[in-house]
LOZA-210276 format. One line per 5 residues: number of its first residue (from 1); their letters; for each residue x, y, z of N, C-alpha, C. Coordinates in Angstrom, 1 decimal, decimal comma, padded with zeros to 4 digits. Layout:
# residues N
NUM	A	X:Y:Z:X:Y:Z:X:Y:Z; ...
END
This chain:
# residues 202
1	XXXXX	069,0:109,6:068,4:070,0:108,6:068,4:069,5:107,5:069,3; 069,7:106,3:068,7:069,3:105,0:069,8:069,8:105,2:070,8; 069,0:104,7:072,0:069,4:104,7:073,4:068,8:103,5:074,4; 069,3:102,9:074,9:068,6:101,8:076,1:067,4:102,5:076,6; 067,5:103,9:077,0:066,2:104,6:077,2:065,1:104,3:076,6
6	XXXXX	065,2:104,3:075,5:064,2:103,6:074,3:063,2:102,7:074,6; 063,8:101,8:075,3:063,1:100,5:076,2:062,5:101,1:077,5; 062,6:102,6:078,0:062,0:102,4:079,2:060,4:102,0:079,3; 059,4:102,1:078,3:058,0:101,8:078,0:058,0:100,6:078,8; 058,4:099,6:077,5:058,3:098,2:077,9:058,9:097,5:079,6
11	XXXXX	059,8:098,1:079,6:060,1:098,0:080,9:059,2:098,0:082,1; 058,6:099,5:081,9:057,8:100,2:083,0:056,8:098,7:082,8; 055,9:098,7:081,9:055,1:097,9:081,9:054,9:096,5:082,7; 056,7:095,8:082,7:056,8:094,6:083,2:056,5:095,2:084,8; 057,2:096,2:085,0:057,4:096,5:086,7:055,7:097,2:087,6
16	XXXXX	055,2:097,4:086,4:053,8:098,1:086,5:052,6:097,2:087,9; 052,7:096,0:088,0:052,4:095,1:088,7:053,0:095,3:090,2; 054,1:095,0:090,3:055,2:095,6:091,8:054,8:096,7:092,2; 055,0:098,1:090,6:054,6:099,1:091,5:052,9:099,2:092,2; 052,4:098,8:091,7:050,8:098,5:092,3:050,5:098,1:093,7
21	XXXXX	051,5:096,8:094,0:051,7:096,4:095,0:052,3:097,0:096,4; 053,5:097,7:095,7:054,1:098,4:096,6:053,4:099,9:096,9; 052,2:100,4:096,2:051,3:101,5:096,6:050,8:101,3:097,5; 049,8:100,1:097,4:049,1:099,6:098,2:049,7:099,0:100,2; 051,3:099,1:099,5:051,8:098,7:101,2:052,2:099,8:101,4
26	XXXXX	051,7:101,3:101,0:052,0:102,2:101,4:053,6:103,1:101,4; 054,3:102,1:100,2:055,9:102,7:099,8:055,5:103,9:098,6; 056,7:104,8:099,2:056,1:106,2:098,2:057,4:105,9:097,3; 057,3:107,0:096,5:058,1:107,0:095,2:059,6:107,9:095,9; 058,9:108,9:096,6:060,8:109,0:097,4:061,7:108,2:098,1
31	XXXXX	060,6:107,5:098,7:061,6:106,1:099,8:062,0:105,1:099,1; 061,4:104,9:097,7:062,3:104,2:096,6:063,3:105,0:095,6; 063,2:106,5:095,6:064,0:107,0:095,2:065,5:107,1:096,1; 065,0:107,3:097,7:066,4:107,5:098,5:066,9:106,2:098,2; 066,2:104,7:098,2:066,5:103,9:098,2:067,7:103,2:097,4
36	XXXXX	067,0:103,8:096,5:068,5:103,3:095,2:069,7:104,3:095,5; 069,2:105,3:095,6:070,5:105,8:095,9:071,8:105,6:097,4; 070,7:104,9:098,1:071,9:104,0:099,3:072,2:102,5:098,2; 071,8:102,1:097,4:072,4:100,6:097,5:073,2:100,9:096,3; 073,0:101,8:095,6:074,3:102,8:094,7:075,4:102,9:095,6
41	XXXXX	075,7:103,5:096,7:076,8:104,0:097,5:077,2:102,8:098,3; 076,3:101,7:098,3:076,5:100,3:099,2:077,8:099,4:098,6; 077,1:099,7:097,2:078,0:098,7:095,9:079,2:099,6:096,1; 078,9:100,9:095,5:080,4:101,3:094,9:081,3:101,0:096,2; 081,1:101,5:097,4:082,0:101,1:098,7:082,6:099,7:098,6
46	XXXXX	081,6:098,9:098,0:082,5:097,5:098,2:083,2:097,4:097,0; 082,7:098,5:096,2:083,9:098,2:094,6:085,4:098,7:095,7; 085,2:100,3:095,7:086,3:100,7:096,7:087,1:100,7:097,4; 086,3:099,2:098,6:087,2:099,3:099,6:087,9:098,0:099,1; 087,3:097,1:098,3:088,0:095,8:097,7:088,8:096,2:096,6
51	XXXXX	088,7:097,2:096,1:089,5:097,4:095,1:089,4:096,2:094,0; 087,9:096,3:093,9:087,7:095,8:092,2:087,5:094,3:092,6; 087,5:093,6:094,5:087,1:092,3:094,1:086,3:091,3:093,2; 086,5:090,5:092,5:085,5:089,3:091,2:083,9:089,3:091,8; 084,0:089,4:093,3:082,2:089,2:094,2:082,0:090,5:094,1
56	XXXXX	082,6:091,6:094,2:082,0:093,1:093,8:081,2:093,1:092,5; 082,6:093,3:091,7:082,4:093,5:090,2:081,1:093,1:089,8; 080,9:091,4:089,9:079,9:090,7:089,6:078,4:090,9:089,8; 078,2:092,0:091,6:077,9:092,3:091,7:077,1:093,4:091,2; 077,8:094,4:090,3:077,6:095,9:089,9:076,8:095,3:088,7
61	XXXXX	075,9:094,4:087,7:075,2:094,0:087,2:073,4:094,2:087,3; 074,0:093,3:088,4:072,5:093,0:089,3:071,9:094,0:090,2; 073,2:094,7:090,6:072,9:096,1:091,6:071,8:097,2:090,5; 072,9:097,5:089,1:072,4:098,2:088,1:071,2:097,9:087,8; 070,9:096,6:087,7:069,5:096,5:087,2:068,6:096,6:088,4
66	XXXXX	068,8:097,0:089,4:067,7:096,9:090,6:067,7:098,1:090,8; 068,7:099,0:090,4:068,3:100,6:090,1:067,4:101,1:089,3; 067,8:100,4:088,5:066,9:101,1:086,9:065,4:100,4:087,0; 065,0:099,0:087,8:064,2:099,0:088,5:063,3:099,8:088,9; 064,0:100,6:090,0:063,8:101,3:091,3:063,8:102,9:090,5
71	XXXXX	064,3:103,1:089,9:064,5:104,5:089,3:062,8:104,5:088,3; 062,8:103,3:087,7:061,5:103,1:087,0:060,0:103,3:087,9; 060,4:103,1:089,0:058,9:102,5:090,2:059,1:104,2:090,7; 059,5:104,7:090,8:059,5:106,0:091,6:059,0:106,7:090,7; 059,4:106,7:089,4:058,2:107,6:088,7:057,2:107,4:088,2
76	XXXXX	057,0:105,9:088,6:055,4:105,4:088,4:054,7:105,9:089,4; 055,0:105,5:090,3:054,2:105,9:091,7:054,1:107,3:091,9; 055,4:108,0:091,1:054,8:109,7:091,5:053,7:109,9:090,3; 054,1:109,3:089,3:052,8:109,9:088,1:051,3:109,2:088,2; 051,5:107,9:088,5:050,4:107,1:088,7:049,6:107,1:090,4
81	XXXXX	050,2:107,6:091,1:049,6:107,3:092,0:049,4:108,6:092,9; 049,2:109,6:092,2:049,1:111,3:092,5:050,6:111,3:093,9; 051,7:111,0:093,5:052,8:111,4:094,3:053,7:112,1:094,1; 053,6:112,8:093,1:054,1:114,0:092,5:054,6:115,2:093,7; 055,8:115,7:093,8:056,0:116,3:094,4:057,4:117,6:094,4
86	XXXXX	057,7:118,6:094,4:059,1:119,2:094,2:060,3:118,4:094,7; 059,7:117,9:096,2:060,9:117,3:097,2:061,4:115,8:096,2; 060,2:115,0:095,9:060,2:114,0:094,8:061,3:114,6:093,7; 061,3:115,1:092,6:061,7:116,0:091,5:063,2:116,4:091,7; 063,5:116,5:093,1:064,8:116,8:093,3:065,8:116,2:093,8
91	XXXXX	064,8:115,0:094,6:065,8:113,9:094,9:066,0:112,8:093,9; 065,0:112,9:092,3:065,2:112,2:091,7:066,3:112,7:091,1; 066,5:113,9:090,8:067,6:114,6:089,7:068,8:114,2:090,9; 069,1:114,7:091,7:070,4:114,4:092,8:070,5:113,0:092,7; 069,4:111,9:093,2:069,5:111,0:093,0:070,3:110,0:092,2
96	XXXXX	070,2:110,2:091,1:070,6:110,0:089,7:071,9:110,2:090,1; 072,4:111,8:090,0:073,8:112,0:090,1:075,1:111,4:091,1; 074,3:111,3:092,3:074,9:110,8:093,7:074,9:109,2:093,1; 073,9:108,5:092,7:074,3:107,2:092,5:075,0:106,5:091,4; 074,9:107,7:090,2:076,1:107,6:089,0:077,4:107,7:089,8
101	XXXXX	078,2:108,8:090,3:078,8:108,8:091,2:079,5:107,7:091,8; 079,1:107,4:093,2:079,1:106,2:094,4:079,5:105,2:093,1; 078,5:104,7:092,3:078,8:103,3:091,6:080,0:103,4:090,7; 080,5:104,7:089,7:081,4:104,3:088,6:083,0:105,0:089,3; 082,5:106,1:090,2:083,9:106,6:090,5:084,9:105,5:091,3
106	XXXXX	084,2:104,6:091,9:085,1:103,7:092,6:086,2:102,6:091,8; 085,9:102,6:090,7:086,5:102,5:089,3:087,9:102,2:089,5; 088,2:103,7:090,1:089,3:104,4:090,0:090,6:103,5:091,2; 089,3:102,9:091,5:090,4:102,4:092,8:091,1:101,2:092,8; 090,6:100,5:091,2:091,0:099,0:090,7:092,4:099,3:090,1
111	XXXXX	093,4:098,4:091,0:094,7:098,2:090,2:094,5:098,3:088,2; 095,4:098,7:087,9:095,1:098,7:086,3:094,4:099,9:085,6; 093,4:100,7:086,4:092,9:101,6:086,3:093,4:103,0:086,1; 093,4:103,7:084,9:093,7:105,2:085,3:092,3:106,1:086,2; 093,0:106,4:087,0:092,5:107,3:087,8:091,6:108,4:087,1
116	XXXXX	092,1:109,2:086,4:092,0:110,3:086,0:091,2:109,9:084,7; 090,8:109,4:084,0:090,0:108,6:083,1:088,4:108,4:083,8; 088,3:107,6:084,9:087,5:107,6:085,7:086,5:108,6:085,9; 087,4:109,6:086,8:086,9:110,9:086,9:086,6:111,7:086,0; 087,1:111,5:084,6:086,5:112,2:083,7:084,9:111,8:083,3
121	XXXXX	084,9:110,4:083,3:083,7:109,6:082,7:082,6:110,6:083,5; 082,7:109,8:085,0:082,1:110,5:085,6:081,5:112,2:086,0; 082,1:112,5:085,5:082,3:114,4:085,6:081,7:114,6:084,1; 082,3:114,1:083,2:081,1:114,3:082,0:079,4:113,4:082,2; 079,5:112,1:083,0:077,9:112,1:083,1:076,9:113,3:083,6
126	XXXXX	078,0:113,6:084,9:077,2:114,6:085,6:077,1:115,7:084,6; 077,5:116,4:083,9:077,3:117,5:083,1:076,1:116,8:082,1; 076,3:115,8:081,7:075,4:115,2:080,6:074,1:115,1:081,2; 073,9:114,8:082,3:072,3:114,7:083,3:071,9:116,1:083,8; 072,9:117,6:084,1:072,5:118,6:084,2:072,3:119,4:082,7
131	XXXXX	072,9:118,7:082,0:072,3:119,5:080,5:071,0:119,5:080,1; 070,6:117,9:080,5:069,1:117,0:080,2:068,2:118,1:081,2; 068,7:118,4:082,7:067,7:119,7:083,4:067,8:120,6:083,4; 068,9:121,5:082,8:068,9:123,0:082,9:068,2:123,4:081,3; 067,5:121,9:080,4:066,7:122,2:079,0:065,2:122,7:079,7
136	XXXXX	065,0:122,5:081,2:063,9:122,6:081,5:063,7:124,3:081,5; 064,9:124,8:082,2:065,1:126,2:082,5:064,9:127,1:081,5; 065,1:126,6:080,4:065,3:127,3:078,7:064,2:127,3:078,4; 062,4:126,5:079,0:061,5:126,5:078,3:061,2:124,7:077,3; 062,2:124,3:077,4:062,3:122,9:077,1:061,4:121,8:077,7
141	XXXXX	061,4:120,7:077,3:060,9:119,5:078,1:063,1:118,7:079,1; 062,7:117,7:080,2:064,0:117,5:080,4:064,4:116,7:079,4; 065,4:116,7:079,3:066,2:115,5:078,1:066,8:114,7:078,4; 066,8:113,6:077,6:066,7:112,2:077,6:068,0:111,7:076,8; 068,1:112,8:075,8:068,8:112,4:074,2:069,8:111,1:074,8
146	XXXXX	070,1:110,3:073,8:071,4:109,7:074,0:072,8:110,3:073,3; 073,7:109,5:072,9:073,7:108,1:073,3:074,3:107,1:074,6; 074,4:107,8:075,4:074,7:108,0:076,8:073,8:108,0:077,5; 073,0:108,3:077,8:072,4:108,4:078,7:072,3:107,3:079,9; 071,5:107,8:081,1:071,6:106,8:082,5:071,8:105,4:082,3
151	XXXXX	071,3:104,8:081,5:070,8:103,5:081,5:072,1:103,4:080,1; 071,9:104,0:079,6:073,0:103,3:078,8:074,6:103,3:079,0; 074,7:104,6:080,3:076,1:103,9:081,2:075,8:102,8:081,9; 074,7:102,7:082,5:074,5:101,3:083,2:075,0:100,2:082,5; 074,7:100,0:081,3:075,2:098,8:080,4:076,8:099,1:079,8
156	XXXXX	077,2:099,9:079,4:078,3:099,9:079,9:079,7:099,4:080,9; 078,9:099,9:082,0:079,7:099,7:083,0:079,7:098,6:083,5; 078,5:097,8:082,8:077,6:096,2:083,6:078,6:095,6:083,2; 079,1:095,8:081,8:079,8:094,9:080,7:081,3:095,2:080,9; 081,7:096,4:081,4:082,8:096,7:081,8:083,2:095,6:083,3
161	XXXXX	082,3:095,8:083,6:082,7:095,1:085,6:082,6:093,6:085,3; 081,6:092,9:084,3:081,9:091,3:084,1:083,1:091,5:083,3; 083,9:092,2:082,4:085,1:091,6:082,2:086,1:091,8:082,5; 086,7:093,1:083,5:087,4:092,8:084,7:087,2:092,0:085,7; 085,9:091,7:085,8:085,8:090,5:087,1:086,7:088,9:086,6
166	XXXXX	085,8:089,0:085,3:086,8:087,5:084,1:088,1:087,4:084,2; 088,6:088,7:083,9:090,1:089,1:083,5:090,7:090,3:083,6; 091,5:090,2:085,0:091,7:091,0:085,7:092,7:092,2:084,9; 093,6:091,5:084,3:094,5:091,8:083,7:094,0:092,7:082,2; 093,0:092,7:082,0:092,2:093,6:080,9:092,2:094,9:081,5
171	XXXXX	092,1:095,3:082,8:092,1:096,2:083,6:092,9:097,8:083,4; 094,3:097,3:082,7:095,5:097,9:082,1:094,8:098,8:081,0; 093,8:097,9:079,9:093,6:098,4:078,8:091,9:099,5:078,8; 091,7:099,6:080,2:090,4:100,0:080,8:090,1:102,1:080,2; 091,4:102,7:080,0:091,2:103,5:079,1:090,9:103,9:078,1
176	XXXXX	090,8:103,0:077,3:090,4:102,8:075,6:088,8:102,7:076,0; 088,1:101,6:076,5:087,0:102,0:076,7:086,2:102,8:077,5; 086,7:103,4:078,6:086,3:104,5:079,1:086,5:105,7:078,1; 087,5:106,1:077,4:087,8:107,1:076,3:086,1:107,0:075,1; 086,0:106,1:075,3:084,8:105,8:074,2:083,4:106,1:074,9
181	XXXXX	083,4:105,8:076,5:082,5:106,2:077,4:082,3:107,6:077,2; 083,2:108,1:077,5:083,6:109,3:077,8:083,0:110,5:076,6; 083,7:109,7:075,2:083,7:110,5:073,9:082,0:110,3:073,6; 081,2:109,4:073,9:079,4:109,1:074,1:079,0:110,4:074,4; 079,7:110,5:075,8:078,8:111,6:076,7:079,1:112,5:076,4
186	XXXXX	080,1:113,0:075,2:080,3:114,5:074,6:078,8:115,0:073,9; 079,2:113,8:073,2:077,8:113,3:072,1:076,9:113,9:072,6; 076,4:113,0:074,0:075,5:113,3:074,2:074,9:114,8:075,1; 076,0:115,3:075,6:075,9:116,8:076,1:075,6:117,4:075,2; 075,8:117,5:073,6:075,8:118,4:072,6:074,2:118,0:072,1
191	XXXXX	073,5:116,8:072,2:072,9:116,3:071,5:071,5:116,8:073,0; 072,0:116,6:073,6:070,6:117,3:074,8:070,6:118,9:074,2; 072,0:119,2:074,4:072,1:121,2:074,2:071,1:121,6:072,7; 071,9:120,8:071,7:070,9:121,0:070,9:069,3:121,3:070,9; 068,9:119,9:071,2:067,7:119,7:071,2:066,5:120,6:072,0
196	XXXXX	067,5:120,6:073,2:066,7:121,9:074,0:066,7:123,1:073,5; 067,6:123,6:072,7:067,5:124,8:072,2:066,6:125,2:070,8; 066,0:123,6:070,5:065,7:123,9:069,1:064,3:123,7:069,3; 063,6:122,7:070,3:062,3:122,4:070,8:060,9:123,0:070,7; 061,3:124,5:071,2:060,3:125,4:070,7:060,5:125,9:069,2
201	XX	061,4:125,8:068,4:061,4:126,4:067,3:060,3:126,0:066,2; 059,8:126,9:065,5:059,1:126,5:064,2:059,1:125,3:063,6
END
């Protein structure tokens, strides 16, 4: 199933230059791993404590894309630059989840918002990123599947936060499309489950 993942190639390639650069000054692939995961928890705080201010919101765009950045350069540097590590491997997987987390749960805290919607989204990503690693446990490769996946809540929620930022008052109707977030990541839990289970088959 299509996924923004799709594009991670092309991507890497533009960032491929930075990461080179930032080898050479001696930045490892985990201190840009912990990295995103503080300016993950930097943003959502200020979603949180403002409750959804227009300079937040506006904010969670540019934040997203400096993750997916940063999420991109950490596994360059560990594959390309012999930085491979378990400690690496585990702060990427937590990583991910802690910074899904920090950034979408604060959601919940925007006038207009159902609460409990929120927390669902969120609580099904996290199952949807532990389904992608416990395919490893089964003998699998990790999974990716969409149509959900990391990057494609990123855009989501990019497109979500500029039009509550626009129109605050859209905020009310913020369950219909989280409902649709949400109904993705079923998708996509079934659609990793599958595939991991079918991988090694004939």
């Amino acid at each position: 199933m299509v996924s923004v993942y799709d594009l991670k190639p092309r991507f890497q390639n533009l960032l491929r230059p930075l990461c080179g650069a930032l080898a050479r000054a001696g930045i490892t692939a985990n201190q840009v791993t912990v990295g995103a995961a503080v300016l993950s928890i930097v943003e959502g705080a200020a979603i949180s404590f403002t409750q959804g201010a227009r300079w937040a919101l506006l904010a969670l765009p540019l934040v997203l894309l400096v993750r997916m950045a940063l999420n991109a350069i950490d596994g360059m540097l560990a594959r390309e630059f012999g930085q491979k590590s378990r400690l690496g491997a585990i702060l990427n997987e937590l990583g991910d989840v802690v910074s899904d987390t920090a950034l979408y749960l604060p959601f919940a805290a925007i006038p207009g918002f159902v609460p409990l919607a929120v927390a669902l989204v969120v609580l099904i990503a996290v199952i949807g990123e532990m389904t992608g690693v416990v395919a490893v446990q089964v003998g699998a490769c990790r999974r990716y599947d969409g149509p959900m996946g990391k990057s494609d809540r990123a855009l989501w929620f990019a497109l979500l936060a500029a039009v509550i930022a626009a129109k605050p008052g859209l905020a009310r109707l913020s369950w219909i499309y989280l409902a649709a977030v949400g109904g993705l990541g079923l998708l996509t839990i079934v659609n990793r489950a599958r595939a991991a289970s079918k991988e090694d088959a004939p």
